[in-house]
C-alpha positions as CSV (number, residue, x, y, z in Angstrom):
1,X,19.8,-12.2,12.3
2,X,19.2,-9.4,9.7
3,X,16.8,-11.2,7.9
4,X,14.8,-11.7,11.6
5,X,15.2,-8.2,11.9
6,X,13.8,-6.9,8.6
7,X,10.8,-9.3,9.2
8,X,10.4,-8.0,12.3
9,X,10.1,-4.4,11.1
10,X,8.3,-5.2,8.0
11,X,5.3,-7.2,10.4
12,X,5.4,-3.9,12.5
13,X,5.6,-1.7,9.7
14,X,2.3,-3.5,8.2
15,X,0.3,-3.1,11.8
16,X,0.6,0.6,11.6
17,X,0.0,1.1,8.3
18,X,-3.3,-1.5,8.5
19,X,-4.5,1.2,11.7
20,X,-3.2,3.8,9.5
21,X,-5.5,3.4,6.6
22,X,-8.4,2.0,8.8
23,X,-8.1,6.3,10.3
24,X,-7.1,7.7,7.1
25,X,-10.8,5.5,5.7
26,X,-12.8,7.2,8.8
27,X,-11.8,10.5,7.7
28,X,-12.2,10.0,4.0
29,X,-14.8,7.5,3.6
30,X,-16.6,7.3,6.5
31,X,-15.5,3.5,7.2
32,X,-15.1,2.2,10.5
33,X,-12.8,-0.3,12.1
34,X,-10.2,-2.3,9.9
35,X,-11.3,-4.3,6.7
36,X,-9.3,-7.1,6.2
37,X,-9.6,-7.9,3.3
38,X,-8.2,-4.4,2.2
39,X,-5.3,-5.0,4.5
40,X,-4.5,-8.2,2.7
41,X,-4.9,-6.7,-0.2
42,X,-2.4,-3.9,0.5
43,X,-0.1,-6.5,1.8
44,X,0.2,-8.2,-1.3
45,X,0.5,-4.8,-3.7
46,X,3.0,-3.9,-1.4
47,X,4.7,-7.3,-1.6
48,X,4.4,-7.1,-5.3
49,X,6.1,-3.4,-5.5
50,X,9.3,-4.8,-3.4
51,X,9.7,-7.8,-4.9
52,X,10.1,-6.0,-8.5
53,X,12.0,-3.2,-7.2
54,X,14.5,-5.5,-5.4
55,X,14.8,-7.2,-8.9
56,X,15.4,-4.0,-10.2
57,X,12.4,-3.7,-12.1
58,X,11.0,-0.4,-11.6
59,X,8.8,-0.3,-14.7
60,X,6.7,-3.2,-12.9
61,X,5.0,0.0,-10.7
62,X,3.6,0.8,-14.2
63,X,2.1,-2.2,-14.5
64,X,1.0,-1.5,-10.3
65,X,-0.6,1.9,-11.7
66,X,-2.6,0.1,-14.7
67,X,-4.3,-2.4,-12.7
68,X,-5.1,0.4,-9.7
69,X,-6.7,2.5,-12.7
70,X,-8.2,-0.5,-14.3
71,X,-9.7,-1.5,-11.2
72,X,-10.8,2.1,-10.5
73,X,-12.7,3.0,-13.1
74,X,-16.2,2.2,-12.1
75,X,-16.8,4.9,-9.6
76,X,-16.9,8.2,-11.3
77,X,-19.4,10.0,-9.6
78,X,-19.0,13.8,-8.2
79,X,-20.4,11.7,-4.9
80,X,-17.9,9.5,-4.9
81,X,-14.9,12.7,-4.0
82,X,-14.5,11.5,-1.1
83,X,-13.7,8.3,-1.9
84,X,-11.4,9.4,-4.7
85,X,-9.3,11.2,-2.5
86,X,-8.9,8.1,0.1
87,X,-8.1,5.9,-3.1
88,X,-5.3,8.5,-3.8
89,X,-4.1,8.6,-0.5
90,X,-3.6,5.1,0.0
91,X,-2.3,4.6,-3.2
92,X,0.6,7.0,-2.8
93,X,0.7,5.5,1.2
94,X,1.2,2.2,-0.2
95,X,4.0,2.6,-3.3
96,X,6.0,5.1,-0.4
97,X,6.0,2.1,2.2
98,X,6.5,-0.2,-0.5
99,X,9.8,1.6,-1.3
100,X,10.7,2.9,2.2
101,X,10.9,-1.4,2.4
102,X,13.1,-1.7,0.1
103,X,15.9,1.1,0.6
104,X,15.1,-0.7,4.6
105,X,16.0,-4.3,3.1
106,X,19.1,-2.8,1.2
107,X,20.6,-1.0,4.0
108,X,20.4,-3.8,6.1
109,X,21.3,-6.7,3.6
């Protein structure tokens, strides 16, 4: 039953944090509607950060920070603020959730 229950609030959890990020894009990046490939995306960071942290391997957000640099490094632009600052945002949004998760799966366990 717990385990139904953390899945339950995990799937929910996800929803509002896909429409959270789709209004957090409008404001920042002037994106509409959801891109679901983004929200896959973030679902498997996320995924990635709880799993290691559940295994108690904190230095595996690190790794999470090399690969979102890495992978950032193109866009340098003074244009491109904007888009900096939702790259930050979502960033921090997603390692927060991703930890909220786990103190939520070790409460619960």
């Amino acid at each position: 039953m717990k385990i139904l229950l953390i899945l339950l609030l995990l799937v929910v959890s996800e929803m509002a944090l896909a429409f959270l990020f789709a209004a957090v894009s409008q404001i920042f990046y002037k994106r509409l509607g959801l891109d679901f490939r983004s929200v896959a995306k973030g679902v498997l960071e996320r995924t990635f950060l709880v799993v290691a942290l559940l295994l108690d391997y904190p230095h595996a957000m690190t790794l999470f920070s090399a690969l979102k640099l890495a992978t950032r490094l193109r866009r340098e632009g003074a244009e491109e603020r904007g888009f900096n600052d939702y790259y930050l945002m979502g960033n921090l949004l997603s390692v927060l959730a991703a930890m909220g998760y786990v103190l939520l799966i070790r409460k619960l366990r």
